[in-house]
C-alpha positions as protocol buffer text, in pm:
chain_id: "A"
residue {
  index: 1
  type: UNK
  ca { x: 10346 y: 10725 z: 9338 }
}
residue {
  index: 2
  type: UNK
  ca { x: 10547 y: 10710 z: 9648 }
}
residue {
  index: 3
  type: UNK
  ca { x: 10266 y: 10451 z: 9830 }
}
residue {
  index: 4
  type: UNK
  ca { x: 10302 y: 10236 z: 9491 }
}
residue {
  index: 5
  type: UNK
  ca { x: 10699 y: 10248 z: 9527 }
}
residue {
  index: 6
  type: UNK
  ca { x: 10642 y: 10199 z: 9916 }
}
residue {
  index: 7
  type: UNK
  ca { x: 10378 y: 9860 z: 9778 }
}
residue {
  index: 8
  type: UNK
  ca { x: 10725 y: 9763 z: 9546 }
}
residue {
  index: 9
  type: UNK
  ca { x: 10931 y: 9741 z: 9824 }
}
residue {
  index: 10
  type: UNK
  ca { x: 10709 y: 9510 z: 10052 }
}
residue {
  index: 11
  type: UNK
  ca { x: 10582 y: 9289 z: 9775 }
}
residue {
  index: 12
  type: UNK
  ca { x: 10927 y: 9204 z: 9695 }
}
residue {
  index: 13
  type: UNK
  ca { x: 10921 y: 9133 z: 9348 }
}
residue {
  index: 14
  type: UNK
  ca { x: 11257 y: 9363 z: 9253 }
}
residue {
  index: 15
  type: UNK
  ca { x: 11209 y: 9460 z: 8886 }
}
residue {
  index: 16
  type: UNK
  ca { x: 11583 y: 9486 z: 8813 }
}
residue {
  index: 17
  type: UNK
  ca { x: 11852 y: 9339 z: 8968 }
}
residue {
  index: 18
  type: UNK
  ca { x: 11949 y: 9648 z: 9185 }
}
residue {
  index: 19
  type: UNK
  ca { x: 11567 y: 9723 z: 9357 }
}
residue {
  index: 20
  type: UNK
  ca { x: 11647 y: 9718 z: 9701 }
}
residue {
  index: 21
  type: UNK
  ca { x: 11297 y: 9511 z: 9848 }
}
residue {
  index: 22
  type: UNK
  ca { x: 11237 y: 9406 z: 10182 }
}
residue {
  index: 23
  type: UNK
  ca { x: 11299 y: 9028 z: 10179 }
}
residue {
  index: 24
  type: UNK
  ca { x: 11705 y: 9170 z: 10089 }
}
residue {
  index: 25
  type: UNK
  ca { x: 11662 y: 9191 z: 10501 }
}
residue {
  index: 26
  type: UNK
  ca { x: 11492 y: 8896 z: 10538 }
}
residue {
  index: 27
  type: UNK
  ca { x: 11095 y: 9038 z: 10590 }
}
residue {
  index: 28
  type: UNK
  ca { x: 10905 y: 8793 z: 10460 }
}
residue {
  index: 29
  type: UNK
  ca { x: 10800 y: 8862 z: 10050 }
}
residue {
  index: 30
  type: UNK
  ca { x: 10497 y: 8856 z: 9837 }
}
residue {
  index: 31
  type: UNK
  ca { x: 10302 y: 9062 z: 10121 }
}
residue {
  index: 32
  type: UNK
  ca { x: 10162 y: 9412 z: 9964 }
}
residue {
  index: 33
  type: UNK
  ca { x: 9942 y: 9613 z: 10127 }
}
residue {
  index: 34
  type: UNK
  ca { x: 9761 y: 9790 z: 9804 }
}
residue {
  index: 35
  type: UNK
  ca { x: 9434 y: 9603 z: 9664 }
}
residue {
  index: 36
  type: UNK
  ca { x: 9482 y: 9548 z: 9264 }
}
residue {
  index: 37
  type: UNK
  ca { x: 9197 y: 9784 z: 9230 }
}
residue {
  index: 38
  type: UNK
  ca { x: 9371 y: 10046 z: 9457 }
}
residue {
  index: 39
  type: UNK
  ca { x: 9734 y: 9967 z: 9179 }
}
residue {
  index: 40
  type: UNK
  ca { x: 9504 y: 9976 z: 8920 }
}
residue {
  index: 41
  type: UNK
  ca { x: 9390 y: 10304 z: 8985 }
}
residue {
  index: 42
  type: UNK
  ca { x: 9727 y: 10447 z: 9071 }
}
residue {
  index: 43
  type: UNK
  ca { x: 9855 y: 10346 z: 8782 }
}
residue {
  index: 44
  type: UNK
  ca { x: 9565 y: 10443 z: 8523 }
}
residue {
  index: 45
  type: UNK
  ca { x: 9554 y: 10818 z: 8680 }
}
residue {
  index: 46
  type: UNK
  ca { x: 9881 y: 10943 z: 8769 }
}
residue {
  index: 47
  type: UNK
  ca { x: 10158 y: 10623 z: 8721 }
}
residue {
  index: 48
  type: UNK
  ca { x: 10073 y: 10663 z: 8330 }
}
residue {
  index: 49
  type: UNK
  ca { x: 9898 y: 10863 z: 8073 }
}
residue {
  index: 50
  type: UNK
  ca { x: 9536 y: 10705 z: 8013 }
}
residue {
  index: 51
  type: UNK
  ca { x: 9169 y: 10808 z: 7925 }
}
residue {
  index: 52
  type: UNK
  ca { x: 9051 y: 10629 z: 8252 }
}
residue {
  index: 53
  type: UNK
  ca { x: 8972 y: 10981 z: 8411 }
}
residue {
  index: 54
  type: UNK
  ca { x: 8787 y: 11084 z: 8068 }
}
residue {
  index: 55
  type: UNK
  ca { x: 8612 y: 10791 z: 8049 }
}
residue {
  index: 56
  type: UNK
  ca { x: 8505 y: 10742 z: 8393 }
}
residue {
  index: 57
  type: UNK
  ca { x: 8410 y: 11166 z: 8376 }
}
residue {
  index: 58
  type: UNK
  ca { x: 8161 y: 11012 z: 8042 }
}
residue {
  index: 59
  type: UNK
  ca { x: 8008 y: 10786 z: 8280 }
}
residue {
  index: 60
  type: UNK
  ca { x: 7927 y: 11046 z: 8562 }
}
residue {
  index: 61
  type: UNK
  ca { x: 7946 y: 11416 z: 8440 }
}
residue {
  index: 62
  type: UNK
  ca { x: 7866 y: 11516 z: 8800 }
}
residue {
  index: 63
  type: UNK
  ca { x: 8166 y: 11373 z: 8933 }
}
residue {
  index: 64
  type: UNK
  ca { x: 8484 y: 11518 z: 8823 }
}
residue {
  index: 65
  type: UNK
  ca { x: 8763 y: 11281 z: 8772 }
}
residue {
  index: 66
  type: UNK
  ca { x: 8651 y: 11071 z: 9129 }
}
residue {
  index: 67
  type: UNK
  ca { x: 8913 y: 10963 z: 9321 }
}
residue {
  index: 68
  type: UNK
  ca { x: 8891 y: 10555 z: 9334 }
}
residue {
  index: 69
  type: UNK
  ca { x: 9117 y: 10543 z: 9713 }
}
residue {
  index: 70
  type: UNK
  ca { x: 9141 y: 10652 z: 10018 }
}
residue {
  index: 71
  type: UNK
  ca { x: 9434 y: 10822 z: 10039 }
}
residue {
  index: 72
  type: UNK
  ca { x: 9486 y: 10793 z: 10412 }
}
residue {
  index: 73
  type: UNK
  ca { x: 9380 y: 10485 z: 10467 }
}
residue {
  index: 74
  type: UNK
  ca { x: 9620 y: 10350 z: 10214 }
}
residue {
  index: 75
  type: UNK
  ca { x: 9890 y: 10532 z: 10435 }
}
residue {
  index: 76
  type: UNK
  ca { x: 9786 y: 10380 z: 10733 }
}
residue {
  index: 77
  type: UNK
  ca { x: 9805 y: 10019 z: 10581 }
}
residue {
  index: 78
  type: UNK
  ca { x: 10133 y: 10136 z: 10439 }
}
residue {
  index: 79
  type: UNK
  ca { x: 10247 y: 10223 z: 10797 }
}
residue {
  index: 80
  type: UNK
  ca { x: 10167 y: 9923 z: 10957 }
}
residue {
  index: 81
  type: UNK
  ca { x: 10376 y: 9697 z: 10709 }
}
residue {
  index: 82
  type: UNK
  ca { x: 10644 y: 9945 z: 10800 }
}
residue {
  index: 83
  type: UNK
  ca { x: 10629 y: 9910 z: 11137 }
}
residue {
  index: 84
  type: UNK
  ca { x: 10647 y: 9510 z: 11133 }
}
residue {
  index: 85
  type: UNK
  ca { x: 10944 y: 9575 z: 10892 }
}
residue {
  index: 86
  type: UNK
  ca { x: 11126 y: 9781 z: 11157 }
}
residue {
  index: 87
  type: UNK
  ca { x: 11000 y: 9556 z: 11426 }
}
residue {
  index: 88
  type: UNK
  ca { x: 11230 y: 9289 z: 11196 }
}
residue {
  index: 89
  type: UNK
  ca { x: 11485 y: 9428 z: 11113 }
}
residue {
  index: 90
  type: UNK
  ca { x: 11571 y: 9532 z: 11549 }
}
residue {
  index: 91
  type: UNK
  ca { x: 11495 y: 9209 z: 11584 }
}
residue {
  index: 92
  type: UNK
  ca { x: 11749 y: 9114 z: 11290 }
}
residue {
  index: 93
  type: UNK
  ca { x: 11953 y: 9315 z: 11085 }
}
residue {
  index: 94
  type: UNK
  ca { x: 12006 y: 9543 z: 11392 }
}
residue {
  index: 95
  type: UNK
  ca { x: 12007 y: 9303 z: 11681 }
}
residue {
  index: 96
  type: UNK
  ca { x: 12271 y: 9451 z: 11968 }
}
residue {
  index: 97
  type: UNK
  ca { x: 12334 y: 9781 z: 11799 }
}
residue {
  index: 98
  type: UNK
  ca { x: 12188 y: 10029 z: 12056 }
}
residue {
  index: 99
  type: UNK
  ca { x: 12239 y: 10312 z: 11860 }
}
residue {
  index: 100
  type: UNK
  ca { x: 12041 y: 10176 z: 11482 }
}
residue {
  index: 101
  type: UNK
  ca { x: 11799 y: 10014 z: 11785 }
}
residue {
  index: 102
  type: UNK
  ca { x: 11722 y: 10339 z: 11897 }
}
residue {
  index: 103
  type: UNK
  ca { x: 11652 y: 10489 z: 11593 }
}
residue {
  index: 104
  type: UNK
  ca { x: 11475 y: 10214 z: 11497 }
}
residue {
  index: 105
  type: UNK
  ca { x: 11194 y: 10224 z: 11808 }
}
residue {
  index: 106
  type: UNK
  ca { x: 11206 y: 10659 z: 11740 }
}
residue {
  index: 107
  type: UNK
  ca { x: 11101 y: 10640 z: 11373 }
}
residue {
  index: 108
  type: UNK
  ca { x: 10807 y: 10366 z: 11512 }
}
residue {
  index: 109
  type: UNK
  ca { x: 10706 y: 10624 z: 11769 }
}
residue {
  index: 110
  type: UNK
  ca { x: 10660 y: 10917 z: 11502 }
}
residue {
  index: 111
  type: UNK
  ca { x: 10540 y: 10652 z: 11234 }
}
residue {
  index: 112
  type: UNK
  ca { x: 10275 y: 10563 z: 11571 }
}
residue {
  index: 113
  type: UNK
  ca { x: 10157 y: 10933 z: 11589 }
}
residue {
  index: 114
  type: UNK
  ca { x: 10154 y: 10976 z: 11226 }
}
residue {
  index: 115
  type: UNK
  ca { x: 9872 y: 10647 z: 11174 }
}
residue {
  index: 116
  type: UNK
  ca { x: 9692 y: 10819 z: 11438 }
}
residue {
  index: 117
  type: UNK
  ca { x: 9659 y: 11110 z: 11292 }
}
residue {
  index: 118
  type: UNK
  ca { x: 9576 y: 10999 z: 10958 }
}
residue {
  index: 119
  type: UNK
  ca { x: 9334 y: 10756 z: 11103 }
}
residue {
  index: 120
  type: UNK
  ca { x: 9147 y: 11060 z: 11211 }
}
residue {
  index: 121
  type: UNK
  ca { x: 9210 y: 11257 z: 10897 }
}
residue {
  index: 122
  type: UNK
  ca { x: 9072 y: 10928 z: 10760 }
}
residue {
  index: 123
  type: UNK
  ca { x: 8732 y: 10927 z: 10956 }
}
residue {
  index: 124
  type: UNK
  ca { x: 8655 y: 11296 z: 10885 }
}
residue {
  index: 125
  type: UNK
  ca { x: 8680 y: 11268 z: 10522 }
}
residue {
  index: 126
  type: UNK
  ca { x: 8499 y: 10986 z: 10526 }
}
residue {
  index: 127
  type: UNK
  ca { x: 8213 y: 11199 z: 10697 }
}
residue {
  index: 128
  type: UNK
  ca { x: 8232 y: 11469 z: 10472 }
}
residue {
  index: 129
  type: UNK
  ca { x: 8199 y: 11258 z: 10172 }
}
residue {
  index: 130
  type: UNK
  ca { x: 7933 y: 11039 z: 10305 }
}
């Protein structure tokens, strides 16, 4: 739920009048880094309460409820439209405040390790699935 609230925030399309969104510092709207199908699914098996897991489990009684994303390969998308956002808003909403600057460029450095690491989680469940 957190990577469809994260998806909100880029796409920009505030749903009431006090969503904070990213083009409220000037990042450019309308760019989201889910795929519909990747919302779709969110939404259908843990946003709201459906029979998409029941039906899809009718189709394919082997598979039990089958996951229809990569979780860390969504995160790493996520990431990188974070890290342009915090490239903007140094560049921006921050530009000549050393101190928000350098919190800015440590939260990219951990956000840096963390797509790393998930791009490697990412691989090796991709091998154990395959």
């Amino acid at each position: 739920m957190s990577i469809r609230g994260l998806d909100d925030f880029f796409l920009s399309k505030p749903k009431s009048h006090d969503d904070l969104v990213a083009s409220d510092f000037g990042f450019p709207a309308g760019q989201n880094f889910l795929s519909v199908p990747e919302r779709t699914a969110i939404n259908k098996k843990l946003a709201h309460l459906t029979y998409q897991s029941a039906r899809e489990l009718e189709q394919d009684p082997h598979h039990k409820n089958p996951r229809t994303w990569n979780n860390a390969e969504m995160v790493c998308r996520a990431n990188q439209f974070v890290l342009e956002f915090l490239d903007h808003i140094e560049a921006t909403f921050f530009a000549g405040d050393a101190v928000q600057i350098d919190m800015v460029r440590s939260a990219r450095g951990m956000i840096q390790m963390t797509i790393k690491n998930l791009h490697n989680i990412s691989t090796m469940e991709m091998e154990f699935m395959a």
